[in-house]
C-alpha positions in Angstrom: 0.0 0.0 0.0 1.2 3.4 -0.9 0.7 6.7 0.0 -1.4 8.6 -2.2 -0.1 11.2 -4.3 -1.5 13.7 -3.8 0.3 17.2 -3.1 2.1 17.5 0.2 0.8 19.8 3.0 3.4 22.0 4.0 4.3 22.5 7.6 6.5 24.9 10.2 7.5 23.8 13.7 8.8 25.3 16.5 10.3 24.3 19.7 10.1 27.8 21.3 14.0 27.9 21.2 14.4 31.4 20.7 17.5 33.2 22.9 15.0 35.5 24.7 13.0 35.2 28.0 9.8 33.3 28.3 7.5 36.0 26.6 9.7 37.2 24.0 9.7 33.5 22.5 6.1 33.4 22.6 5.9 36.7 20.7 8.2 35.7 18.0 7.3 31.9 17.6 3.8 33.5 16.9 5.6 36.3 14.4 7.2 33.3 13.0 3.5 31.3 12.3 1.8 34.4 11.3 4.7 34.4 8.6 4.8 31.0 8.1 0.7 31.6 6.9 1.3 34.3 5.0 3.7 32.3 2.8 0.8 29.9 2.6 2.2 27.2 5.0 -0.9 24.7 5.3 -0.2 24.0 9.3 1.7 25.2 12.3 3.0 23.1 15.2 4.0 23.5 18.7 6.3 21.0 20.9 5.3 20.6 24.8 7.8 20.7 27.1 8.0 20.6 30.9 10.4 22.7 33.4 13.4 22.5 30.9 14.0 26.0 29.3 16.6 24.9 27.3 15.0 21.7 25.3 11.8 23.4 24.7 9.8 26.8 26.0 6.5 25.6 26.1 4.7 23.9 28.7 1.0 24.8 27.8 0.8 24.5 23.7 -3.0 25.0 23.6 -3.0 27.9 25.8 -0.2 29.4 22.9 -2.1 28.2 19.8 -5.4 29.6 21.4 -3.4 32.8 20.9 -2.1 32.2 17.7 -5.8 31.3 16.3 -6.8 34.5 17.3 -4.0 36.6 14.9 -4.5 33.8 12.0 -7.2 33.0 9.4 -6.6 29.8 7.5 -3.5 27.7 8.4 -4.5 24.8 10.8 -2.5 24.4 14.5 -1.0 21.5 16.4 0.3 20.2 18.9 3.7 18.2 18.5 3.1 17.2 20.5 1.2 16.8 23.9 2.6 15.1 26.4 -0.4 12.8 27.1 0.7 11.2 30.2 1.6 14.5 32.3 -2.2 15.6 31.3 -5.2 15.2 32.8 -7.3 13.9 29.8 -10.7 15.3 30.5 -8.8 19.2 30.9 -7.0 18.6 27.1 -10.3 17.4 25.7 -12.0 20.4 27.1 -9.2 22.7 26.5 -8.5 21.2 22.9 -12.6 21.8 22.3 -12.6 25.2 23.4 -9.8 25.8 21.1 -11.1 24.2 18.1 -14.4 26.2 18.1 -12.2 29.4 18.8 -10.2 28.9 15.7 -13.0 27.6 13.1 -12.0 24.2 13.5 -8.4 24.3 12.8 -7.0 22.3 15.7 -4.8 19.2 15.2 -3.9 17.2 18.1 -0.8 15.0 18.3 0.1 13.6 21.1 2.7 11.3 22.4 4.3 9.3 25.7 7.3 12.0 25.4 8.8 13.6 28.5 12.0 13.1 30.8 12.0 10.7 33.5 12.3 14.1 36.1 9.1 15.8 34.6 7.0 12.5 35.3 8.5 12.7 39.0 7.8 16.2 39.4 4.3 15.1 38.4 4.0 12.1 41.0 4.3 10.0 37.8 6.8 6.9 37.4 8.6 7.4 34.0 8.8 3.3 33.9 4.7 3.7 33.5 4.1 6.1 30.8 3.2 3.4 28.3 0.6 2.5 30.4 -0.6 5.7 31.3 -0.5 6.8 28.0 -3.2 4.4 27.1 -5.1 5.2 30.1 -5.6 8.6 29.0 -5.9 8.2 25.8 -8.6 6.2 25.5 -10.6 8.6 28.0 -9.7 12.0 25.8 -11.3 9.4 22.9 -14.1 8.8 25.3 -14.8 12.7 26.1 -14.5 13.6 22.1 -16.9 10.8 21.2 -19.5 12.1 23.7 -19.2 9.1 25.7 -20.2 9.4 29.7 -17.9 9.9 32.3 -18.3 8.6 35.6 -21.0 10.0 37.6 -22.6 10.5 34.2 -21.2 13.8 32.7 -20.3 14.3 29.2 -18.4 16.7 27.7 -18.9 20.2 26.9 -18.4 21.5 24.6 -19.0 18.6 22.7 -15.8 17.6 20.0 -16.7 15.0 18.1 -14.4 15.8 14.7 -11.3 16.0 16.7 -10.9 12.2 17.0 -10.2 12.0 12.9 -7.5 14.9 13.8 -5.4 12.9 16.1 -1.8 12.2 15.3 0.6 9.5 17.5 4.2 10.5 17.4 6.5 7.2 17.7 9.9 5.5 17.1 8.7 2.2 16.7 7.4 0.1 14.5 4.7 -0.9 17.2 3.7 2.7 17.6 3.5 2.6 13.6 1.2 -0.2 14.2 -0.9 1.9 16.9 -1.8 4.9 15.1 -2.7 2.8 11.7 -5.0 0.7 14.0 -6.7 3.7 15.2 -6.9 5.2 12.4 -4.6 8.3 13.6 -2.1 10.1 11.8 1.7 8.9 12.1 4.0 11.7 13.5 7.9 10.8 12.3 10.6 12.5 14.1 13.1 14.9 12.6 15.8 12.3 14.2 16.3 8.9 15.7 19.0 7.0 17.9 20.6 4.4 15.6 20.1 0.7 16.9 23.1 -0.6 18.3 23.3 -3.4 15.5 23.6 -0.7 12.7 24.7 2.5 13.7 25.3 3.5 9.7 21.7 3.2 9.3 19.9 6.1 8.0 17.0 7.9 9.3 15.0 6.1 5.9 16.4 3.1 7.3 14.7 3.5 10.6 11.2 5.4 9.7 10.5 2.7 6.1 9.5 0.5 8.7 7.5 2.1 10.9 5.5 3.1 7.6 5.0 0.2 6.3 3.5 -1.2 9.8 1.1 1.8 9.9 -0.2 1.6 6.0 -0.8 -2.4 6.5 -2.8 -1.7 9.9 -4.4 1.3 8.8 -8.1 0.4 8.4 -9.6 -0.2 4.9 -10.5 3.1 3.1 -8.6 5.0 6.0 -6.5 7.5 4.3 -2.9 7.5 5.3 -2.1 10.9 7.2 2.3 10.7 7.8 4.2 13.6 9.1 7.9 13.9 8.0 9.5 16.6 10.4 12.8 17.6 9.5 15.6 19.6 10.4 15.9 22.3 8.0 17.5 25.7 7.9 17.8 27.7 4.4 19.4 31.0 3.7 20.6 32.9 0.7 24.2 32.1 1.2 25.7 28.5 1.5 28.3 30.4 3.9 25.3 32.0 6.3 23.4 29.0 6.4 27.0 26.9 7.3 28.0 29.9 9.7 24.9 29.7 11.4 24.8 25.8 11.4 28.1 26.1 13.5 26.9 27.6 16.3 23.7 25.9 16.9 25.1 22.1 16.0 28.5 22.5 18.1 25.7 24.0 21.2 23.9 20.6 20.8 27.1 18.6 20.5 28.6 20.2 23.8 24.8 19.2 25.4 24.8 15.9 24.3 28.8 15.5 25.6 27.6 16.9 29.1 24.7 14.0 29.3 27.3 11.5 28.1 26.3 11.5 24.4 29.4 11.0 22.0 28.4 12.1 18.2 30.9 10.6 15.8 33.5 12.7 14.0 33.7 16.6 14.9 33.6 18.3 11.7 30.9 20.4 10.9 29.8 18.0 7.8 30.0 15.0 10.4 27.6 16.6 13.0 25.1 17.8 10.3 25.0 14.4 8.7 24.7 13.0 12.7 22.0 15.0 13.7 19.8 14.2 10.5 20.1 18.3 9.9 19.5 19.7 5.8 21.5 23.2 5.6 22.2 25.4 2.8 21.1 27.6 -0.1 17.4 26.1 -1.6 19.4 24.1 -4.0 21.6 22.4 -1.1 18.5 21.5 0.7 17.0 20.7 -2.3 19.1 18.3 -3.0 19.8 17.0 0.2 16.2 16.7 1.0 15.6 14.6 -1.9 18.1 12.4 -1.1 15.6 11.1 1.9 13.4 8.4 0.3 10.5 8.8 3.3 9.5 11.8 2.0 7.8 10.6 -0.9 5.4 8.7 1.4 4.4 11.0 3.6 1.5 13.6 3.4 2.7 16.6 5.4 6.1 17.7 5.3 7.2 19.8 8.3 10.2 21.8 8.7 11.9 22.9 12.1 14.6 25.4 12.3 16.0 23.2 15.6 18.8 22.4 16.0 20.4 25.4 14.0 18.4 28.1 16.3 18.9 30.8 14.3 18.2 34.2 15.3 14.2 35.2 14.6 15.0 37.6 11.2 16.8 34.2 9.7 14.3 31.9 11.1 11.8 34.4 8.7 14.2 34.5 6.0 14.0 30.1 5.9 10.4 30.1 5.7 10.4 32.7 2.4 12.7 30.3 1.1 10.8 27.3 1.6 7.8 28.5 0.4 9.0 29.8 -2.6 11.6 27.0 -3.9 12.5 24.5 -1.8 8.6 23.2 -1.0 7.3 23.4 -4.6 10.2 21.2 -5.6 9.4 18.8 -3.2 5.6 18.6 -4.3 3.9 21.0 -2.4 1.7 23.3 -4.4 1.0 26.8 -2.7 -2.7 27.2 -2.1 -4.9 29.3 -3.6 -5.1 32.6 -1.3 -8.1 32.7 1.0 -10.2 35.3 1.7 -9.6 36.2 5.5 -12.0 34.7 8.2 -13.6 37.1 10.8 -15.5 35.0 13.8 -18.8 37.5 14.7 -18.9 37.4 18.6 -22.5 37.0 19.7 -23.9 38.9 22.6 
């Protein structure tokens, strides 16, 4: 079974990695979507993350986007995702549903067992359970969306029953692959992946092929596939910029990973883009190293982060012109025909 081929959806992401204090990266991550729109990006997406300023600058994504709808028209929002396990299931699905009717239905909701072990135990939560948990709360945010009745016989309000057919599952695995295609989800790839121990020469393709072929063969009859690609992708003008740039952020990440323990092979900057899974340069360079990828044919949305380069916010702006205007189209992504903009009456 193969994806269809149909033209790509075209995605930005962001971590919230900006060098700024707390409110100056949610005022530019939302410059940075509001852009992204403009160039006709088809979605935006946020990463959750707990306590730890310097792997990601958003605890409370739906709070953000809820934001975020409210200076946008057209280009759809999610969550990349939502760390289900830290959550209490019954707030998201009332949160996400408050959210969704706010924005004219443009809420997408991936979520995930993510997290470090030391936000579960901030959390009175046992990292060794989040599998479990996971599953837990999953199937009651499934429960609250479908309408179903909570204990003590309460249902949800306001009701969301579309939102179930705009869940994604982020995974490594192949049994996560397996997961999402039995439920009918969307499949959330990662920009990155450890290398098994056995082949540490394996390619990111190596690793994800797999876990798309498990989803398409459990997805259900007449199902259609829904597969992110994120990717690591940072384009400037100059080959030079770009490799300047690259540099600064990559050799950060390296000297992070070396504290923890983390050894990335070979220390030239060629070996630590090709480590970290990162596609830097000019539209052509990215082009072409993009293409070189063979997942990306097979997936529906294609969604680019700036992380781990980190650029500063004018170059971060700069990429997603780029993008837009050659490196997307050349990937299969047709820009969409301009909207008129969407003005939500409030009634007194």
């Amino acid at each position: 079974m193969a994806v269809s081929s149909q033209p790509k959806r075209l995605g930005f992401f962001t971590r919230l990695l900006d060098e700024a204090s707390a409110g100056e990266r949610y005022r530019l991550a939302a410059e940075q979507i509001i852009h992204a729109e403009r160039y006709g990006f088809d979605s935006a997406w946020v990463a959750q993350h707990h306590f730890h300023e310097a792997e990601g600058g958003l605890p409370s994504p739906l709070v953000f986007l809820s934001h975020v709808a409210a200076r946008t028209s057209n280009i759809r929002l999610g969550t990349g995702i939502i760390t289900l396990p830290l959550e209490n299931p019954i707030r998201v699905a009332e949160d996400a549903s408050v959210l969704d009717l706010l924005s004219g239905g443009r809420l997408e909701v991936g979520v995930g067992t993510g997290g470090t072990p030391s936000s579960f135990t901030a959390f009175g939560l046992d990292s060794a359970n989040r599998s479990e948990i996971y599953e837990r709360h999953f199937a009651i945010l499934r429960r609250a969306w479908s309408g179903g009745h909570f204990d003590g016989g309460d249902t949800l309000y306001p009701a969301a029953p579309d939102l179930n057919d705009r869940v994604w599952q982020a995974t490594f695995s192949v049994g996560g692959g397996i997961r999402a295609g039995k439920a009918g989800d969307g499949l959330m790839l990662s920009r990155t992946q450890p290398r098994p121990k056995d082949a540490p020469g394996a390619t990111l393709a190596d690793i994800q092929h797999p876990i798309i072929n498990a989803y398409l063969e459990a997805l259900p009859a007449g199902r259609a596939p829904r597969i992110v690609a994120s990717r690591s992708l940072f384009v400037a003008d100059s080959r030079e910029e770009a490799l300047r740039l690259a540099e600064k952020g990559l050799r950060r990440v390296v000297s992070d990973f070396a504290a923890k323990g983390h050894v990335i092979p070979g220390d030239t900057l060629m070996d630590i883009i090709a480590a970290l899974d990162t596609h830097v340069g000019t539209p052509q360079d990215v082009i072409e190293s993009l293409s070189r990828d063979t997942t990306l044919p097979r997936v529906t949305d294609l969604v680019f982060q700036v992380h781990s380069v980190d650029p500063p916010h004018e170059y971060i702006l700069r990429s997603i012109e780029l993008i837009a205007s050659e490196v997307a189209p050349a990937l299969g992504w047709q820009r969409p025909v301009a909207k008129p903009e969407r003005r939500v009456a409030l009634v007194h």
